[in-house]
N, C-alpha and C positions, 0 to 999 in steps of 0.2 A: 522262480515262483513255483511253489507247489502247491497244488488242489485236492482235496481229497472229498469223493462224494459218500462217503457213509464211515461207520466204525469200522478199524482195523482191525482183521485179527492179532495184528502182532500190539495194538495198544491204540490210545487215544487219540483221535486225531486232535491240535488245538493252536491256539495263536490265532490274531489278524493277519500275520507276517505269514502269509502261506500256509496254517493248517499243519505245521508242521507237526510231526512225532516227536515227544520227547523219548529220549533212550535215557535207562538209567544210569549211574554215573558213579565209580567209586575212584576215591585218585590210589594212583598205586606207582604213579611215577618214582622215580628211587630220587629223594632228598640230593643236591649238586655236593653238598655237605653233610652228610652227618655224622651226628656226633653222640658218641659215647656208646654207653648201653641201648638206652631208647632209642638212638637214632637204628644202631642196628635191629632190633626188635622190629621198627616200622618198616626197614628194607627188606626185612624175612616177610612179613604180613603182605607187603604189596606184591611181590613175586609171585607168594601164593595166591594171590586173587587172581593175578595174570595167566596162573597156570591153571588154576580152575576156570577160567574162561577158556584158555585155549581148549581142555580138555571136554569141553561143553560142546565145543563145536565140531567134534569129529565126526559125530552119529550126521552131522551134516556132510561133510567131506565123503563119506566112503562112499564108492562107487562114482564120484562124482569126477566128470572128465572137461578139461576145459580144451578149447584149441590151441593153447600154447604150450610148448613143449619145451620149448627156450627160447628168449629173447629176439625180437625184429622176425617172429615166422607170421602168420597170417592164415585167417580159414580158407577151406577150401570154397564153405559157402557163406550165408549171413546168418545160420544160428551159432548161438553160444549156449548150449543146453549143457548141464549142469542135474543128470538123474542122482537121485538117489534112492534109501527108504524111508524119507520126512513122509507123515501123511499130510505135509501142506505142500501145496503146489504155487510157484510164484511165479509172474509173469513179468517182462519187463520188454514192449515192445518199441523199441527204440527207432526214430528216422532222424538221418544225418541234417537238420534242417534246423533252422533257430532264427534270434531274434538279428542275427548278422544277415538275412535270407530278407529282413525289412525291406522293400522298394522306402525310395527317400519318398516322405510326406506320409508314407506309412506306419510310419514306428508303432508296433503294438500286434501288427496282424498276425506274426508266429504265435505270439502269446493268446489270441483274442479265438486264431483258430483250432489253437490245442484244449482250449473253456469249452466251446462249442462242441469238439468230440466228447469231450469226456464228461460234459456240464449239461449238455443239450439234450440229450435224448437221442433215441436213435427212430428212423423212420417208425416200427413197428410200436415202438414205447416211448410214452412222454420221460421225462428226467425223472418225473417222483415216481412211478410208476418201474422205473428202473431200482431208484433208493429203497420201496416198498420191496422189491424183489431181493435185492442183498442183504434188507434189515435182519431175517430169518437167518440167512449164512453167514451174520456176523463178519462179512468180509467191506471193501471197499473199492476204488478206480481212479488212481492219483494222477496226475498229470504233474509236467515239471519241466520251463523253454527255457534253456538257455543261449549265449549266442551260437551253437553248432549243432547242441542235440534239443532233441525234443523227444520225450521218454512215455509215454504209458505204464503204468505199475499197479498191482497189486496180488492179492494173496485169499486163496481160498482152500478149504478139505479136500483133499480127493475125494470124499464123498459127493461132494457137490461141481465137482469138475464140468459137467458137460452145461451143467445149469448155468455156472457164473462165465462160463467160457464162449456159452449164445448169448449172453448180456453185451459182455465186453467186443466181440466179433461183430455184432450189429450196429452198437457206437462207433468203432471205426471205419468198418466199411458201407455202411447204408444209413449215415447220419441222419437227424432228424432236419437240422436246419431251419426250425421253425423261429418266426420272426419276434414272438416274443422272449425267446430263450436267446436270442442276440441280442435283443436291448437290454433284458438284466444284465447278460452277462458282458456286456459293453460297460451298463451303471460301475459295475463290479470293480473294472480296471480302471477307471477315471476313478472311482472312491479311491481305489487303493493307495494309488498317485498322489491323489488331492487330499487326501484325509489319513490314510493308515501311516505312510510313507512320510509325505513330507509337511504332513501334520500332525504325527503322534508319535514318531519312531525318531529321535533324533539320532542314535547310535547307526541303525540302518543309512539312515538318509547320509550321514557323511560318507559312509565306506562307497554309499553308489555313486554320492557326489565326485569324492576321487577316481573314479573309475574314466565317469565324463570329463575330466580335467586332461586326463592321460590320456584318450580316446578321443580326436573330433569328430564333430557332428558328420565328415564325410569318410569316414571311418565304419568298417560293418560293424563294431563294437561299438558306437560312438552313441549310444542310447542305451536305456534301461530296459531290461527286460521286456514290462508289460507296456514298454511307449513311451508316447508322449500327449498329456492332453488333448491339445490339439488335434493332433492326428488322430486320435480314439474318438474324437469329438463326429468326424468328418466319417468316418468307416459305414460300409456297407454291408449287409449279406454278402453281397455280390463279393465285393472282396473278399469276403473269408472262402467263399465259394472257389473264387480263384486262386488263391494262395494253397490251399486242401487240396485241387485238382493238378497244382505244378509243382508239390513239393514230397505228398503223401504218394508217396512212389515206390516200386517194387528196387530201383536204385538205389535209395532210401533208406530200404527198409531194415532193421536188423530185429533178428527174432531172438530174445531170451528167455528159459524156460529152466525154471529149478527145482528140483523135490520126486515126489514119488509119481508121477505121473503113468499111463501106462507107455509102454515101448513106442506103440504106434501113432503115438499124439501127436507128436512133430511133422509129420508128414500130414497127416489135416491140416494143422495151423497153416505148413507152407501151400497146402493146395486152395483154400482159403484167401491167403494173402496175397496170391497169384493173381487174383482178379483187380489187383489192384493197375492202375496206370505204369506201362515200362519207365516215361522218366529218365531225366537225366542227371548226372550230378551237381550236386550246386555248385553255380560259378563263382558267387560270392567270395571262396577261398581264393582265386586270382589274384583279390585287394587286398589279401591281409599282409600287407608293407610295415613292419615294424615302424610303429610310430615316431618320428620326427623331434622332440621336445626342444624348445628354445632352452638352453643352459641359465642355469640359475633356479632360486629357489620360488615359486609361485604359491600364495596362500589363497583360498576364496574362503570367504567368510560365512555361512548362508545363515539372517538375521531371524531370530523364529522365538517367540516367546516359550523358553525353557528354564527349569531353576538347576539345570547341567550343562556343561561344556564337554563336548564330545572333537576330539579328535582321530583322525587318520589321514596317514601322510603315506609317500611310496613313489614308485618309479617302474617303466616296466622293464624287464629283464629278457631275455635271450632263450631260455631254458625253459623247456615243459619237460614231464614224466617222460616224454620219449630219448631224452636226450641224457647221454654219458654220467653226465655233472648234478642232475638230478636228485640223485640221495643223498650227493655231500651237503646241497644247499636244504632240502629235508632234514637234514642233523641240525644246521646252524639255525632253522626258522622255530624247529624243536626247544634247542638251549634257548633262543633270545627272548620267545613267546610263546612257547606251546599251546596250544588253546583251551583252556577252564585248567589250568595247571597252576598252581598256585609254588611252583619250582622253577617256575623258570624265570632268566636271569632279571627280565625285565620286570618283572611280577615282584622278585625278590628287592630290586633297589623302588621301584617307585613304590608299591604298595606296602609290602612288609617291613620294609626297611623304613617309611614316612607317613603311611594310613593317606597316602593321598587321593586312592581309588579306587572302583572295583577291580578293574582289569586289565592288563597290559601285555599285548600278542601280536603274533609277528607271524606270516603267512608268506609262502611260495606259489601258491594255485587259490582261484577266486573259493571262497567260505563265504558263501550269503547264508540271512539267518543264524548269525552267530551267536545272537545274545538268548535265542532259543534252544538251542541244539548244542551237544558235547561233541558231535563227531561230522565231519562234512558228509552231506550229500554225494552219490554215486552220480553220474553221467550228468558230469560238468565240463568234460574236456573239452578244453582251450590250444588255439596253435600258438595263441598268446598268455604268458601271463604276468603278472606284474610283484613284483615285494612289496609287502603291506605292512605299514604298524598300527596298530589300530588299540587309542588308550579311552578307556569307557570306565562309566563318566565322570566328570570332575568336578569339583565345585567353582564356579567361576573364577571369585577371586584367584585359584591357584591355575589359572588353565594357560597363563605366559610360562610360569613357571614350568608345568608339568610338559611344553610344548617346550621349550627350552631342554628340560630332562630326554626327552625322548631324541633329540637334535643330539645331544651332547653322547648317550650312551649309543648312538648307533656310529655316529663317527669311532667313540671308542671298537667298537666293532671290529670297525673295517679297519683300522689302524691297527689292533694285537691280534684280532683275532681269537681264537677260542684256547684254552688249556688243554694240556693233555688228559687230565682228569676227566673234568667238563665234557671232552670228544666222547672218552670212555663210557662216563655215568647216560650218557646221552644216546650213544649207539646203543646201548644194550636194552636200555628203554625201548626207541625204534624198534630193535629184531622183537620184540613182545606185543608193540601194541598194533605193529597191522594185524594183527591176529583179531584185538580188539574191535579193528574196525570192521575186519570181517566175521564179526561173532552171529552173525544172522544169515540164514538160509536166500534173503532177498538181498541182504548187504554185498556177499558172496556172488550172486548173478550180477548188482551194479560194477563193482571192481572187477569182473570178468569184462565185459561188455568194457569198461574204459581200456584193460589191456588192448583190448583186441582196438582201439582205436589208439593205442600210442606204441601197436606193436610190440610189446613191452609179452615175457611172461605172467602168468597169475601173480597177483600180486604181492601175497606174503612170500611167496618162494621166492620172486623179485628180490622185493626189499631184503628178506634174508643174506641173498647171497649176494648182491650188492653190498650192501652194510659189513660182511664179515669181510670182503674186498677192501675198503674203506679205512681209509688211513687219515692223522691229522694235517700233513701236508695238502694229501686232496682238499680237506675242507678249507683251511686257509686258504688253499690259491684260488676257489672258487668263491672265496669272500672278496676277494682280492680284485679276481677275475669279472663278477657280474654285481655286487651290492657296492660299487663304490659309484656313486651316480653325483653328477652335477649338475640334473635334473628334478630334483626333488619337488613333487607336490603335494599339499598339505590340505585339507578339506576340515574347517572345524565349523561345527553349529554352536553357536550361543545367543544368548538374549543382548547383550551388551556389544555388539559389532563393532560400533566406530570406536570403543574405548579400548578395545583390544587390537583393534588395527592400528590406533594409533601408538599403543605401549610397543607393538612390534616396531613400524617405523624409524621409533624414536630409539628402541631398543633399551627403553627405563629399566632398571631395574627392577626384578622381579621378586624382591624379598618375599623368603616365605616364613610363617611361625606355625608354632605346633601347639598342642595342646597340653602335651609331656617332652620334658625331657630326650635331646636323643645324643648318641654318642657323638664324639667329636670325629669321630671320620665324616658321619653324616653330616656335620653342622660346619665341617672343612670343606667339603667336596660341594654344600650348597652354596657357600661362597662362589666358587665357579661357576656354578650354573646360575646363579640370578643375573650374572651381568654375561652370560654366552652370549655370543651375538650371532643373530641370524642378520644374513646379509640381503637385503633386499630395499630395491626404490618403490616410492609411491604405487606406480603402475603394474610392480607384483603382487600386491594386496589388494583384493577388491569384493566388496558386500553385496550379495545378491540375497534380496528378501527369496524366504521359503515359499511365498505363493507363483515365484516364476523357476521354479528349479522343475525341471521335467515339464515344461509347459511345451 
């Protein structure tokens, strides 16, 4: 979940879903295939945009020093500063803490107490009174809990350094805590739940849905972010009070800072943040036991008045950004689903190949806010993560079918595995666009700060020299190795529950028709997939209306 309390410099804040930024968007992915003239034309154009991006962002680069120097090193303290000569200065003050950090009957109080810093005001200034003060600097104070970190961000002028820097300084450390600023922002997180989420967003609500599938409730993951009803229902002051006091720790804490700042800033900030409680580390990581799954394939159905059927299905996996195997399975989640890619493979058979959908994507690390954003969110690291396919959205009638599609090309998958072409078109993409994702002076301090949590080098220097390492046997055997699961679970929203549970069960045929014409491979290969059979009894399917999902 991200918050933002005023306009960004770097752009709008907007959405229900978090307030999110949109960034702008041009595809430059290089075609799996193209062909002819034109195709080549499109492949020289996209190159060039990737290289005029990269070349954009070096006036950010220079001078700029991270703590990794190569792979599995480590700071010596908790900042990750990041100087250069931007006149924008960005802050990104991160504690190791989240919504895995929930005591049980708690769910929500990471989330509820990161609104309260950064939503609440601080002792000396009410919230609006803090909003009235950035409106002039044009800048903002984002908040963002996931289950490990919990992040503070944003972005102001050098000029106005020392002004937005006693804002943000004061909401952290001498919080307001005032009682009305809890019950808003209490309403806020129950709306979001009860109304934004699993009453407006059906594409969100599945992918959290599956997450809860994978994750039980005694699990430090085994809830949503911002909670659970219930539990937000019951919360105190007190409790935010207490959760702030045993998590907001100088143990905690980690300091990022990027741009033209002066020399001696860093040394305030850390003499400042001193005052905070010593702290211990959270224990929570003790429990994160690789989840358990009973084999076979498990559907929930969640029933919600929608005129779309939203699917995602997935399993969890072995591997984060810290580990060896890493970039080969970042190649494969690239080719099968890239994300707002309209080249990749999944994209190409369901969508362009049949007009069945908007979108068809495939993930190694949690992507919340996907149908907002082009590019994931910085400090989400996970010790867990899981593979996701996530197909948005469908028209009903075709949502056996298209779950059937999806079943059918990911065993294709794991079965051949990727081409050597495919590897190639795919790496070379990869070594270009972490570049893309670090095209921003803030973006840049987020993927620093994850290094420095997965041990891992900066990150395009990472992926680079990984990627040019990387071979197609690597990626095959890590297809091989961790996406062949006999656990597979499926999370779809529709209006029509019992009719598609029962078409599953029964395993009807899913005949589909078009509206045109389409070639006979397509209209061959849909033969197979209308009668593919998913294997499952009665008690792997089962319908939970939307008003009890996060209850």
């Amino acid at each position: 979940m991200i918050r933002r309390t005023y306009l960004s410099s770097e752009g709008a804040a907007e959405g229900s879903q978090g307030r999110v930024q949109r960034r702008p968007w041009i595809r430059f992915r290089t075609a799996l295939r193209p062909e002819g003239a034109q195709g080549t034309i499109r492949l020289a154009v996209r190159f060039l945009v990737v290289s005029t991006v990269i070349s954009c962002g070096l006036f950010l680069r220079n001078d700029a020093k991270t703590f990794a120097e190569k792979p599995n090193s480590m700071p010596a303290d908790s900042n990750v500063l990041l100087r250069n000569r931007s006149p924008l200065v960005s802050f990104r003050i991160l504690f190791m803490t989240g919504s895995a950090a929930d005591p049980q009957g708690k769910e929500g109080i990471a989330s509820l107490t990161a609104a309260m810093l950064a939503e609440g005001g601080s002792r000396a200034k009410t919230y609006s009174e803090i909003t009235d003060a950035m409106y002039p600097m044009a800048t903002s104070f984002s908040w963002q809990v996931d289950k490990e970190m919990t992040v503070f961000s944003g972005t102001t002028h050098v000029d106005n350094l020392d002004k937005y820097y006693q804002l943000i300084r004061e909401m952290l450390l001498d919080p307001g805590f005032r009682e009305d600023d809890f019950t808003r922002l209490k309403e806020d997180a129950i709306n979001y739940l009860k109304t934004s989420l699993r009453g407006g967003n059906d594409e969100e609500l599945g992918k959290e849905v599956l997450y809860t599938m994978i994750y039980p409730s005694t699990h430090p993951y085994g809830h949503q972010n911002m909670g659970a009803v219930g539990a937000l229902e019951k919360m105190t002051i007190k409790d935010v009070r207490d959760f702030c006091g045993a998590n907001y720790t100088r143990a905690n804490l980690v300091i990022g800072l990027a741009g033209g700042y002066p020399e001696a800033f860093p040394k305030q900030v850390d003499a400042d943040f001193a005052k905070l409680p010593t702290g211990g580390i959270d224990q929570f990581k003790a429990k994160l036991t690789q989840p358990k799954l009973e084999p076979g394939t498990k559907i929930e159905i969640v029933q919600r008045e929608t005129r779309s059927t939203g699917i995602s299905l997935g399993f969890p996996i072995s591997v984060t950004r810290a580990d060896k195997d890493w970039p080969a399975l970042a190649v494969v989640a690239s080719y099968f689903g890239q994300h707002r890619s309209s080249n990749s493979y999944l994209y190409q058979r369901l969508r362009e190949a049949r007009g069945l959908n908007y979108g068809d994507y495939a993930y190694v690390e949690y992507f919340p806010r996907g149908m907002f954003q082009f590019t994931p969110d910085a400090n989400l690291g996970r010790e867990q993560q899981i593979f996701q396919i996530w197909i948005r959205p469908v028209e009903p009638a075709n949502g056996h079918f298209v779950l059937r599609a999806a079943l059918y090309e990911y065993d294709k998958l794991v079965r051949d595995g990727m081409s050597k072409e495919s590897f190639e078109i795919t790496r070379e993409f990869l070594s270009k666009y972490v570049n893309v994702l670090t095209a921003t002076q803030d973006a840049q301090l987020g993927y620093a700060l994850d290094s420095r949590y997965y041990r891992i080098a900066d990150f395009p220097t990472y992926m680079r020299e990984q990627l040019a390492k990387l071979t197609l046997e690597d990626v095959n055997r890590a297809i091989k190795l961790y996406l062949k699961s006999d656990a597979m679970r499926v999370a779809i929203v529709t209006k029509d529950a019992a009719g598609l549970r029962d078409a599953i069960l029964s395993n009807k045929t899913s005949a589909i028709t078009y509206n045109a014409p389409k070639p006979k491979e397509i209209t061959d290969e849909d033969k197979v997939i209308e009668v593919y059979k998913i294997i499952v009894k009665p008690n792997d399917v089962v319908i939970v209306p939307a008003d009890k999902v996060f209850q």
